[in-house]
C-alpha positions in Angstrom: 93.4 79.0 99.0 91.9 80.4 95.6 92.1 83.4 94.5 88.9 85.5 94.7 86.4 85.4 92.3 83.2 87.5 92.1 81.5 85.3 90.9 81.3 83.0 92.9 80.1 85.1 95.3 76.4 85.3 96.7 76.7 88.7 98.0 78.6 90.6 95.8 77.4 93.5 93.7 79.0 95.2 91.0 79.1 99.0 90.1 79.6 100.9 86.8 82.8 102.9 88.4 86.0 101.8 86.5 89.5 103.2 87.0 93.0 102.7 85.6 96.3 103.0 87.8 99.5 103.7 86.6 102.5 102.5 88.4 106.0 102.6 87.7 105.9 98.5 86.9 102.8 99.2 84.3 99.0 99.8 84.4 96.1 98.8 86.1 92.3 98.3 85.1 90.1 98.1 88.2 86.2 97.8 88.4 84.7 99.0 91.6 81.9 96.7 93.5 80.5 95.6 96.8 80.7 92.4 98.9 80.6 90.6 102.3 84.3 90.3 104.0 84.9 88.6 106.9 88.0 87.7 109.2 88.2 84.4 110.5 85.8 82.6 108.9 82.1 82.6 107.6 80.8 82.9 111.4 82.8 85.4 112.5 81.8 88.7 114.8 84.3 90.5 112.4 82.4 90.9 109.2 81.1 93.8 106.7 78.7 93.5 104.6 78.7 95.7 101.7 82.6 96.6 101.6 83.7 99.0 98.4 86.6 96.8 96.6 88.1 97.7 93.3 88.8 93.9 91.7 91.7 94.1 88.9 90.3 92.6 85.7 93.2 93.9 83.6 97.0 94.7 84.6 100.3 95.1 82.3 102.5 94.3 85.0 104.6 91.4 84.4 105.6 90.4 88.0 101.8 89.9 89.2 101.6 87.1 86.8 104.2 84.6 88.3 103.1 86.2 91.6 100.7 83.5 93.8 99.1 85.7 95.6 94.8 86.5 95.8 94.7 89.9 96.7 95.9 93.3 97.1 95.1 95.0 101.0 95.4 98.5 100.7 94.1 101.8 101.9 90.1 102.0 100.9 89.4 105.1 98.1 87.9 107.8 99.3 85.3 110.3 97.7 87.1 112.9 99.0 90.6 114.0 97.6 92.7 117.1 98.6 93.8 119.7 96.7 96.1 119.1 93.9 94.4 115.4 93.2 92.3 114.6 90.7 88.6 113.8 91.3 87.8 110.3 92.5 86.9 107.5 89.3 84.1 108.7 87.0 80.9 106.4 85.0 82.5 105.6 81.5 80.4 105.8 78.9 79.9 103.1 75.7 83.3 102.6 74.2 85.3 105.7 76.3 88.5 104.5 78.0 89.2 104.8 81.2 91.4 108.2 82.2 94.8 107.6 83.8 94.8 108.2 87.5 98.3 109.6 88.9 98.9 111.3 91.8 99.4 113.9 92.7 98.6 116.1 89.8 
């Protein structure tokens, strides 16, 4: 299998909503978009259309290159975060970096 690739996808649909993860191995970039998943195949009764992903498109985190791996299942992001988080991702504007997320605060 290849890894994903957006484009190369016909239903997938980007958003402006970027967000950098720190971890203890280093830093993620992430942008957030949309896009049909299914399990099982193409034909399968177990599809969404329109699922929120965040694809990495920036990382310094030496292990996830000599990784082979296409993805990253986790727990989705909600727009909701309890107290003593930070709010969820915000639109960057022209040239602005994107703000550390840790958790908790």
């Amino acid at each position: 299998k290849t890894p994903y690739d957006s484009n190369l996808s016909t239903s997938f649909v980007a958003s402006d909503d970027v967000m950098k993860v720190m971890y203890v191995s280093g830093s993620a970039t992430s942008n957030r978009g949309f896009d049909s998943v299914s399990i099982g195949g193409k034909d399968s009764p177990y599809k969404l259309n329109k699922m929120g992903l965040w694809q990495i498109v920036e990382h310094q985190i030496p292990v996830w290159d000599r990784g082979t791996f296409s993805g990253i299942v986790g727990l989705p992001h909600t727009l909701y975060m309890p107290d003593g988080y930070r709010s969820p991702p915000k639109k960057l504007k022209e040239g602005e970096k994107p703000e550390e997320l840790l958790l908790p605060t």
